[in-house]
N, C-alpha and C positions, 0 to 999 in steps of 0.2 A: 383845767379847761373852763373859760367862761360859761356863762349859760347863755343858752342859745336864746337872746330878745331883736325884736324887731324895731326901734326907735321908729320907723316910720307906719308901724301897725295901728292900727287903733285898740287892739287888745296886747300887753306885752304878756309874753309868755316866758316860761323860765322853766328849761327844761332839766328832769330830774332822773335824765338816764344818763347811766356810764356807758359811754362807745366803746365798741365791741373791737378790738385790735387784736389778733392774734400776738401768743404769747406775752399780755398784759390782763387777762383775765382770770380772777380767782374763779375757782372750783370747789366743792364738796370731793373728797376724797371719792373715786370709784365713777364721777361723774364725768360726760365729757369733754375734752380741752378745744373750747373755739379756734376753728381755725377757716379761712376765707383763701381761696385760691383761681385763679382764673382757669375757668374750662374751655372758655371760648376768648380770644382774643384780636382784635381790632390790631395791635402793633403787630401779631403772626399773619395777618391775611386774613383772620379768619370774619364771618358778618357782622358780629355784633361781640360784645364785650358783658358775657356773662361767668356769674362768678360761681363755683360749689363752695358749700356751706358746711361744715360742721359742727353741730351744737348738739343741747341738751332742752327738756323744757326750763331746768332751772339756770342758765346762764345767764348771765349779767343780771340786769335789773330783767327782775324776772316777778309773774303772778304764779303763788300753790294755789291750788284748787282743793277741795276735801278730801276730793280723789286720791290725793298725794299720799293718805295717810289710812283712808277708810276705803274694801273694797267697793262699801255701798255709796259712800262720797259723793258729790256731785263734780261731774268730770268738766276740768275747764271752758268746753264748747257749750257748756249748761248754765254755766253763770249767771247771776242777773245784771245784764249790762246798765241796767239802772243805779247800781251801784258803784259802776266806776266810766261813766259818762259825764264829765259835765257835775260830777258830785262833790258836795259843800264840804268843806275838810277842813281840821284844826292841828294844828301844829303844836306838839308838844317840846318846849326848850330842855333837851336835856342834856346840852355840853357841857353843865359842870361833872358830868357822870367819869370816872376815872377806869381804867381797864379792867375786864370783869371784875367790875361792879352792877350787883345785882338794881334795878328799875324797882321798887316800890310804890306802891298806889299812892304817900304822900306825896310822891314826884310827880305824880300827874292829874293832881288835887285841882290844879286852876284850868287845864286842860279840859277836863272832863265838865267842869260848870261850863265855860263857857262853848263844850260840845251839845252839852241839854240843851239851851237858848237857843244855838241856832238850832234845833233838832238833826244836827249830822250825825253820820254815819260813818265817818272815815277818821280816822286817828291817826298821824304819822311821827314816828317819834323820832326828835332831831338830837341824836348823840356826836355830829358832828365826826363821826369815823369813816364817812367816805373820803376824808384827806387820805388814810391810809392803803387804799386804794393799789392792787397788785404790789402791798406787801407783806411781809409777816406781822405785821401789827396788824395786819385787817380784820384775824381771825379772835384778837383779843376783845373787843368790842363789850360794851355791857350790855345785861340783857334780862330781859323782863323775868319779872318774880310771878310766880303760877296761879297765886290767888289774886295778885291785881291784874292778870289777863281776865281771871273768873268774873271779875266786878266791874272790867270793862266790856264784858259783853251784857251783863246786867244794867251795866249805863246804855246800853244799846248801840254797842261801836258793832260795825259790819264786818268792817273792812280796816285791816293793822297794818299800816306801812313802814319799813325803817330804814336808814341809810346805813345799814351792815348786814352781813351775812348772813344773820338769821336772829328772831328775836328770843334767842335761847342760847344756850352758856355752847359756846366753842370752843376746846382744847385741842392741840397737835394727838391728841390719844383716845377723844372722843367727841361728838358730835348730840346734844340733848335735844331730847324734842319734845318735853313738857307743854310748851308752851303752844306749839304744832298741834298736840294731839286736843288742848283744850280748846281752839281758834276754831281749827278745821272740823273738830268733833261735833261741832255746835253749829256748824254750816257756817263757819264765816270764813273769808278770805284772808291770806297773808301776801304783803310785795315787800320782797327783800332787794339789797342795794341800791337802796336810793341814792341820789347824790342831790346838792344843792340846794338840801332842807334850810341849812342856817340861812341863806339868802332870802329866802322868804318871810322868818323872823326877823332876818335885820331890814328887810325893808316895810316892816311894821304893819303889812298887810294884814286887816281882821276877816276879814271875808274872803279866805282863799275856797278856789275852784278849782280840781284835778281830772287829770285825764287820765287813765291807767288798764286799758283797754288791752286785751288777748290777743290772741291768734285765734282765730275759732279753729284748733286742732281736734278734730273728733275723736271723744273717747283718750284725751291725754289729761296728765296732773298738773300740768301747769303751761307756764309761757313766757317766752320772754314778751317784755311788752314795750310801748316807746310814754314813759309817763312826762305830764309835762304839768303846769299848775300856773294860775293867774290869779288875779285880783278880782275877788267874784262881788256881786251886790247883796246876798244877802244871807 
């Protein structure tokens, strides 16, 4: 699916969410299977054309909150929206990365300078595995190493975005959350399944701006969210 730009906007936008289809969306084992069905219907008679919903907070392109992980956590409706309003973001090129292959700190060596300069906040790392997107490859993805998470919260990233399922090692046998517990533990935020990172690199963009905003769901671990990112000035 292209990304969603406006050629007649005056800002274009390039949206970084996977649309939510039932029976086209990965899951976390135990977690639940999106699905969208009309309760009310306009072609049956009925006033108006509304739909029931079943999700998770982690569905699709989705925000963890601390909460996800710590009882003491801060719970998604707590967030500081300053951090994912309108927030200055650096794109890290990591599609030559091969299936779980682990992310090392030298990988994201040029990333992280030119995150100090502009003094951002947001790091989203582009492994280019949202091609594989509602398949069994999706779950292979590569995925960060536990002490260049440490060192990236030390460079002062907030907030860690990626376009796969989670930025920790994924097997059909088990699920790692290394990287989870040192993100969230530290109060920072995770957005998993991004889509349409490498677009932003190929169109050479240095001052990107994202948008990665919640649900204000009170008292929950996460959210799905509608992320989207442009061409920011500085």
């Amino acid at each position: 699916m292209a990304p969603n730009t406006s050629p007649t906007s005056a800002r274009e936008v390039v949206d970084l969410t996977h649309p939510l289809i039932p029976g086209e969306v990965p899951a976390c084992a135990g977690h639940p299977c999106y699905d969208a069905s009309l309760g009310f219907s306009l072609a049956k008679g009925d006033f108006a054309n509304v739909h029931t919903l079943t999700l998770g907070t982690h569905t699709g392109t989705h925000i963890d909150a601390p909460y996800h992980f710590f009882l003491d956590g801060t719970t998604v409706d707590c967030l500081d929206l300053s951090l994912l309003s309108a927030a200055p973001a650096v794109v890290a090129d990591l599609r030559h990365k091969e299936a779980h292959e682990r992310i090392m700190w030298d990988d994201l060596a040029s990333a992280v300078e030119e995150l100090k300069r502009r003094r951002a906040r947001v790091l989203l790392l582009c492994t280019g595995w949202s091609r594989f997107w509602s398949t069994p490859e999706y779950c292979t993805h590569p995925y960060l190493d536990g002490d260049a998470a440490r060192s990236l919260l030390s460079a002062g990233v907030r907030v860690l975005g990626m376009d796969a399922l989670s930025p920790d090692k994924v097997t059909p046998a088990e699920e790692y959350a290394e990287v989870h517990r040192i993100i969230l533990g530290s109060g920072g935020i995770i957005v998993e399944n991004l889509t349409h990172l490498g677009e932003l690199v190929n169109r050479g963009w240095t001052h990107v701006a994202v948008s990665l905003l919640p649900l204000n769901l009170g008292g929950c671990d996460g959210s799905p969210i509608r992320a989207v990112a442009w061409a920011g000035t500085e």
